[in-house]
C-alpha positions as CSV (number, residue, x, y, z in Angstrom):
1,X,-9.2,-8.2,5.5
2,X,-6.8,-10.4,7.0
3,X,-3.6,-8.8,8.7
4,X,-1.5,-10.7,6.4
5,X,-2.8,-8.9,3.0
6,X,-2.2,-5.6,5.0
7,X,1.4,-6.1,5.2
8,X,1.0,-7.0,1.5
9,X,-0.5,-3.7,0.8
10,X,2.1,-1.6,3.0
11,X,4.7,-3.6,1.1
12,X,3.2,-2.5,-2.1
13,X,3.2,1.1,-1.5
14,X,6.7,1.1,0.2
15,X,7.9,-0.1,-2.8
16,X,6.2,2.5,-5.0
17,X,7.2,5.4,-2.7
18,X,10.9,4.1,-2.7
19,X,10.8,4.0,-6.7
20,X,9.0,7.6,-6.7
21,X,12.0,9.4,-4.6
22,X,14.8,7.8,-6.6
23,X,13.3,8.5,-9.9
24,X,12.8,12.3,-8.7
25,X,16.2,11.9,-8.2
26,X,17.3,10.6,-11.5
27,X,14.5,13.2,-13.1
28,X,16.5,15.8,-11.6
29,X,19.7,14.7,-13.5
30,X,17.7,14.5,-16.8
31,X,16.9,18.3,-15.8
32,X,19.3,19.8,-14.6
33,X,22.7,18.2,-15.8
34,X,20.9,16.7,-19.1
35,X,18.7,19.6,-19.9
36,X,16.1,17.7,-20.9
37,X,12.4,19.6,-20.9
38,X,9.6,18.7,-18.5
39,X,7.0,18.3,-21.4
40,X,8.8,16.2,-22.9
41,X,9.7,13.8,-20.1
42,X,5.8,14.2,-19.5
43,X,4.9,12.8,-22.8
44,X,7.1,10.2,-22.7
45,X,6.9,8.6,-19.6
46,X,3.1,8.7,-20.0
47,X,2.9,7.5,-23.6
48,X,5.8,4.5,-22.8
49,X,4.5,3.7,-19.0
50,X,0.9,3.2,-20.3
51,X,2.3,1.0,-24.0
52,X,4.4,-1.5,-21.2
53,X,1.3,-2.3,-18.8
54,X,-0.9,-2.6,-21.8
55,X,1.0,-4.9,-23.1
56,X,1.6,-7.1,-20.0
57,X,-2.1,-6.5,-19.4
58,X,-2.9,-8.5,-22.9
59,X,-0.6,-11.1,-22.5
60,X,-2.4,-11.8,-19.0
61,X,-6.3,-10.8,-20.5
62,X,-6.2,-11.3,-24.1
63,X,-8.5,-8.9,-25.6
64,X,-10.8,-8.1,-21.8
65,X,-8.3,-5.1,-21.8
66,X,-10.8,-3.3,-24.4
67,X,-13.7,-4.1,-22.7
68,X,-13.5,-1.3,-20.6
69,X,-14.3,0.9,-23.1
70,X,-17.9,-1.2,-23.1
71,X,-19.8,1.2,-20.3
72,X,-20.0,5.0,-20.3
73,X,-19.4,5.2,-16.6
74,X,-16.1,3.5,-16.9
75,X,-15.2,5.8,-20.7
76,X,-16.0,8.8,-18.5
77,X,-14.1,8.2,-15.2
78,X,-11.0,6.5,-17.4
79,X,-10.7,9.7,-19.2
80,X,-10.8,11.9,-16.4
81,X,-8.4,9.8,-14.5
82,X,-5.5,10.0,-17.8
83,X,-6.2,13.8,-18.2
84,X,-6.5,14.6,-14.7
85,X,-5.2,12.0,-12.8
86,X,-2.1,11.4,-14.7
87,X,-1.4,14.4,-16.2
88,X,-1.9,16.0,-12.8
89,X,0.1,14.0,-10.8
90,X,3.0,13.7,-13.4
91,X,3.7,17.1,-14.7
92,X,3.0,19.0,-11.6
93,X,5.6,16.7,-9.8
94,X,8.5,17.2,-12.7
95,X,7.9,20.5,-13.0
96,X,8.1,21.2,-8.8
97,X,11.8,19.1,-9.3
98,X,12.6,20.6,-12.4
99,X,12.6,24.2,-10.5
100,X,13.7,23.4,-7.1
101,X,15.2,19.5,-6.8
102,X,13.9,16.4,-6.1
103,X,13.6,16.3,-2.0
104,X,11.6,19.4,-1.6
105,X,9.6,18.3,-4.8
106,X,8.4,15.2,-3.4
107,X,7.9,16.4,0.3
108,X,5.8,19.1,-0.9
109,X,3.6,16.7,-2.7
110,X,2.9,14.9,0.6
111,X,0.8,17.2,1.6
112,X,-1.6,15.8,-0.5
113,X,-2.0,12.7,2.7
114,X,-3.4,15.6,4.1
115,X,-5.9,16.5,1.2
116,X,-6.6,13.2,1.2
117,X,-7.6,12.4,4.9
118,X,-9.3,15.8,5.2
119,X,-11.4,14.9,2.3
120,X,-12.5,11.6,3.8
121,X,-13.4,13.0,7.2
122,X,-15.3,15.6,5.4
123,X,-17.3,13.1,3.3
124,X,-18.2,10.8,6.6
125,X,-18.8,14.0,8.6
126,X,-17.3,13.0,11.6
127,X,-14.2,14.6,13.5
128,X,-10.9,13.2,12.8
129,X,-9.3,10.0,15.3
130,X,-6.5,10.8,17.1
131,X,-4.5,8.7,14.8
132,X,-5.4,10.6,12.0
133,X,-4.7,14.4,13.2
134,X,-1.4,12.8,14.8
135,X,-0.1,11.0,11.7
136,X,-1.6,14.7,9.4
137,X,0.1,16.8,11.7
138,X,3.5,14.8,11.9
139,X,3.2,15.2,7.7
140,X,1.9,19.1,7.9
141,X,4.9,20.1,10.4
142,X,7.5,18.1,8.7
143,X,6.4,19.7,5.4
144,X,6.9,23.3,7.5
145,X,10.3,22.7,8.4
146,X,11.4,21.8,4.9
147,X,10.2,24.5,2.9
148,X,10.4,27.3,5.4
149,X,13.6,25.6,7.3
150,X,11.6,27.0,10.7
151,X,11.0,30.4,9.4
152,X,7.2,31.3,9.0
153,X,8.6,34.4,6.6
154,X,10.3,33.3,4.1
155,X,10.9,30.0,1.9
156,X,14.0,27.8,1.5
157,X,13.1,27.2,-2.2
158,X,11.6,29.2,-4.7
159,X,7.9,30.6,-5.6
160,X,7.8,28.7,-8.7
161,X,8.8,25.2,-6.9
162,X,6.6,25.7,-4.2
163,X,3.3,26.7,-6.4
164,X,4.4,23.8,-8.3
165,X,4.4,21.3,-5.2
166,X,1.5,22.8,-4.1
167,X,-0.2,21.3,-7.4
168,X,1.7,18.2,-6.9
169,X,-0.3,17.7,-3.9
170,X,-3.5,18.2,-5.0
171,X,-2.9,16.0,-8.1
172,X,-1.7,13.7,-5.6
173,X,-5.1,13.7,-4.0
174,X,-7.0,13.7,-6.8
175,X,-5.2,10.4,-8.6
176,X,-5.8,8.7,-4.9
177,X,-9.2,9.2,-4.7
178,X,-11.1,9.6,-8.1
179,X,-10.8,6.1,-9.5
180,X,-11.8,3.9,-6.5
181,X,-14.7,2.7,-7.8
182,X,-13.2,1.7,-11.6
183,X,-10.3,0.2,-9.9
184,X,-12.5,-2.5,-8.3
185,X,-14.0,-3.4,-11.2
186,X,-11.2,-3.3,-13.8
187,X,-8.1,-3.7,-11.4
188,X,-5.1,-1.5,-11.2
189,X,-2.9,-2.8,-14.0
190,X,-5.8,-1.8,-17.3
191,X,-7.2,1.8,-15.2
192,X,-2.9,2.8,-15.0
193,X,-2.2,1.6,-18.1
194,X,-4.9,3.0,-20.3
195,X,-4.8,6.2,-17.9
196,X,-1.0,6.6,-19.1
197,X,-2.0,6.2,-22.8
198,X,-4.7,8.6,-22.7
199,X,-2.6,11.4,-20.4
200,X,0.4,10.7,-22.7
201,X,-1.9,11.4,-25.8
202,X,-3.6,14.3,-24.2
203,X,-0.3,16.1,-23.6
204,X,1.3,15.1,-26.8
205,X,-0.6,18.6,-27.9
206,X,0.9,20.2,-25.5
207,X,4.7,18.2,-26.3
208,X,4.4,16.1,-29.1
209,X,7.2,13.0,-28.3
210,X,9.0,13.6,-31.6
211,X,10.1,16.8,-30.1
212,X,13.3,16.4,-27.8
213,X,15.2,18.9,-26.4
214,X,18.0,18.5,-24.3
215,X,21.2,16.8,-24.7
216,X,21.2,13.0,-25.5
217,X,24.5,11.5,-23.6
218,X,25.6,7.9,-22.9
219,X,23.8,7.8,-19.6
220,X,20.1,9.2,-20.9
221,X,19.0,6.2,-22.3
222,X,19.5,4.3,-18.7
223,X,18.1,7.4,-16.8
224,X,15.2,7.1,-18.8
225,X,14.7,4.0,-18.5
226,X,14.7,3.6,-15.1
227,X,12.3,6.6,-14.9
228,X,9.8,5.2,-17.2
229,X,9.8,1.2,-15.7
230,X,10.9,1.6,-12.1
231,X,9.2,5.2,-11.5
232,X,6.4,4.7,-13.5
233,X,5.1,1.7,-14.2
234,X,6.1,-0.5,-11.6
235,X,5.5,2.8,-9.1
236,X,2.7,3.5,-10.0
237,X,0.8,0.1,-10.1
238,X,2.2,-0.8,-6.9
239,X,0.9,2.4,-5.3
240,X,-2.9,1.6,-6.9
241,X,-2.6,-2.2,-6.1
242,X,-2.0,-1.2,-2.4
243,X,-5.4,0.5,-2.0
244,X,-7.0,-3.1,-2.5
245,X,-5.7,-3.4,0.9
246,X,-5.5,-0.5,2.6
247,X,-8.0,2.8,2.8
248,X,-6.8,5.7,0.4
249,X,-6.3,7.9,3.7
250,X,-3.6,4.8,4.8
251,X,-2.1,4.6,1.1
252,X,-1.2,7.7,0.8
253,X,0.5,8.5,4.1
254,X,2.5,5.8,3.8
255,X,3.6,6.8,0.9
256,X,5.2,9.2,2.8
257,X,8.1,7.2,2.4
258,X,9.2,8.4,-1.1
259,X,10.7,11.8,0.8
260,X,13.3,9.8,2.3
261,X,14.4,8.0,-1.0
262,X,14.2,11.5,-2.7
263,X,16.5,13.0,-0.4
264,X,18.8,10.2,0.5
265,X,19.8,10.0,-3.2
266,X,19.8,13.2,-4.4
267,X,22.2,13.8,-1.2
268,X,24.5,11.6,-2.2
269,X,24.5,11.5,-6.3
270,X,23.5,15.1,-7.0
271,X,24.9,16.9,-3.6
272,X,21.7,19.1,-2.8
273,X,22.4,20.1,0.4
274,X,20.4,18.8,3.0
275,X,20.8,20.1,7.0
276,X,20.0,18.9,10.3
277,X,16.6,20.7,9.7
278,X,15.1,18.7,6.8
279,X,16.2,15.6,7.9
280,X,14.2,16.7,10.7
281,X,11.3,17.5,8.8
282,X,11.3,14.0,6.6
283,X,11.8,12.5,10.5
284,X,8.2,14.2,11.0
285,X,6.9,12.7,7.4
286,X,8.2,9.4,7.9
287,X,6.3,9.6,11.4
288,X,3.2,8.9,9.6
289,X,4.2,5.6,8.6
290,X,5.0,4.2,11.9
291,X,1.4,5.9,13.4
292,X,-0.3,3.4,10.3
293,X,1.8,0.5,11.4
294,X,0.4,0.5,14.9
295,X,-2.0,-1.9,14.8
296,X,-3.9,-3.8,17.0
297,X,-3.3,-7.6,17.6
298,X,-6.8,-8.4,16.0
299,X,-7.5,-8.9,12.2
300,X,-8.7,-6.1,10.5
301,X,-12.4,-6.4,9.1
């Protein structure tokens, strides 16, 4: 892999994680000041994320898009990517902002980088690099000082957030890892999009779409819409395009990133306070990204 499609693949997820931690931000508003449920939101952003990139996807493939449904294999690990995967990764994470906000939210998911890399070194059974425990360790004591604000007894959020991020991380994990192999052979854009459709359907028991609750303003309709294109679609294919180009250990971390965005915004357009102590702790997160960057002067194989 040339150096040059590595940058591309850094870009990619930068962009995804930037999208991610504003749209926490925006989900937030739809929460807290709109009132709108987390099922709901779930259902929606799933259903209308996975209709967009189908769509786009056809246009591009013509009917190729259904041949994935041609091998059990594929059936199999495409269904338990959309329940799963997307369902795991996308409720867990609104319902973490929904009770706490969206900066602790999304740094609490990045402990799934950890999952992640611990996973991978267990599976290759060899001890971690020096790079790796450094850039796990920057991402496990940043995580420390934002949740606990330096305490060890006591949290700076509550239960219910915190088991909620917990999940976050783990679906977090799980969406990085579990469709490698389909991604390869269908590429990111048909495994998202039909993963969105068959989450959003899935959960539709749980929240049918028809169902709204909350309060439908001037400014829901934009909020929405950002969520659903700029936080989900275009986040989320970015995030899986990266991993053509980087390892899922690399992806991940740098997405690392979105903590930054999260907080950044919801500082300044929802005033969650934010001390000296968790900007030290997303200091610590965003660490991780420039331990990836460091790379030698030689192409990567």
């Amino acid at each position: 892999m040339a150096l040059e499609n590595r940058g591309k693949g850094i870009a990619l997820v930068l962009l995804a994680a930037l999208f991610w931690g504003i749209s926490g931000t925006v989900s937030q508003y739809l929460f807290q000041t709109l009132h709108m449920s987390t099922e709901w939101l779930t259902t929606i952003r799933l259903l209308c994320g996975g209709i967009i990139l189908l769509t786009v996807a056809y246009r591009q493939q013509g009917t190729r898009i259904f041949h994935i449904w041609r091998q059990k294999a594929d059936i199999l690990a495409l269904i338990i990517f959309g329940v799963i995967g997307m369902i795991g990764v996308q409720y867990t994470y609104l319902a973490a902002i929904n009770h706490g906000n969206a900066a602790t939210a999304t740094v609490l998911q990045y402990l799934g980088p950890a999952i992640v890399t611990a996973y991978f070194i267990a599976l290759a059974k060899r001890l971690p690099t020096i790079k790796e425990l450094l850039a796990v360790g920057f991402a496990l004591f940043g995580t420390f000082l934002l949740v606990t604000h330096g305490n060890i007894h006591s949290l700076s959020i509550s239960k219910d957030a915190f088991i909620w991020g917990i999940l976050s991380a783990f679906g977090l994990a799980f969406y990085t890892i579990q469709p490698i192999q389909v991604l390869r052979r269908w590429g990111s854009m048909l495994v998202v999009g039909w993963g969105m459709i068959i989450g959003g359907i899935a959960f539709s028991f749980v929240h049918p779409p028809w169902h709204f609750e909350g309060e439908w303003q001037f400014s829901a309709p934009f909020a929405l819409l950002f969520v659903i294109v700029c936080g989900t679609v275009i986040a989320f294919y970015s995030y899986l395009e990266s991993m053509k180009y980087l390892t899922p250990t690399e992806t991940s971390l740098l997405a690392c990133a979105e903590p930054l965005s999260a907080a950044v915004t919801s500082v300044l357009f929802l005033g969650v306070a934010f001390g000296w102590i968790d900007w030290l702790g997303t200091f610590f997160i965003l660490g991780t990204i420039a331990i990836l960057a460091i790379q030698k002067k030689k192409t990567i194989s």
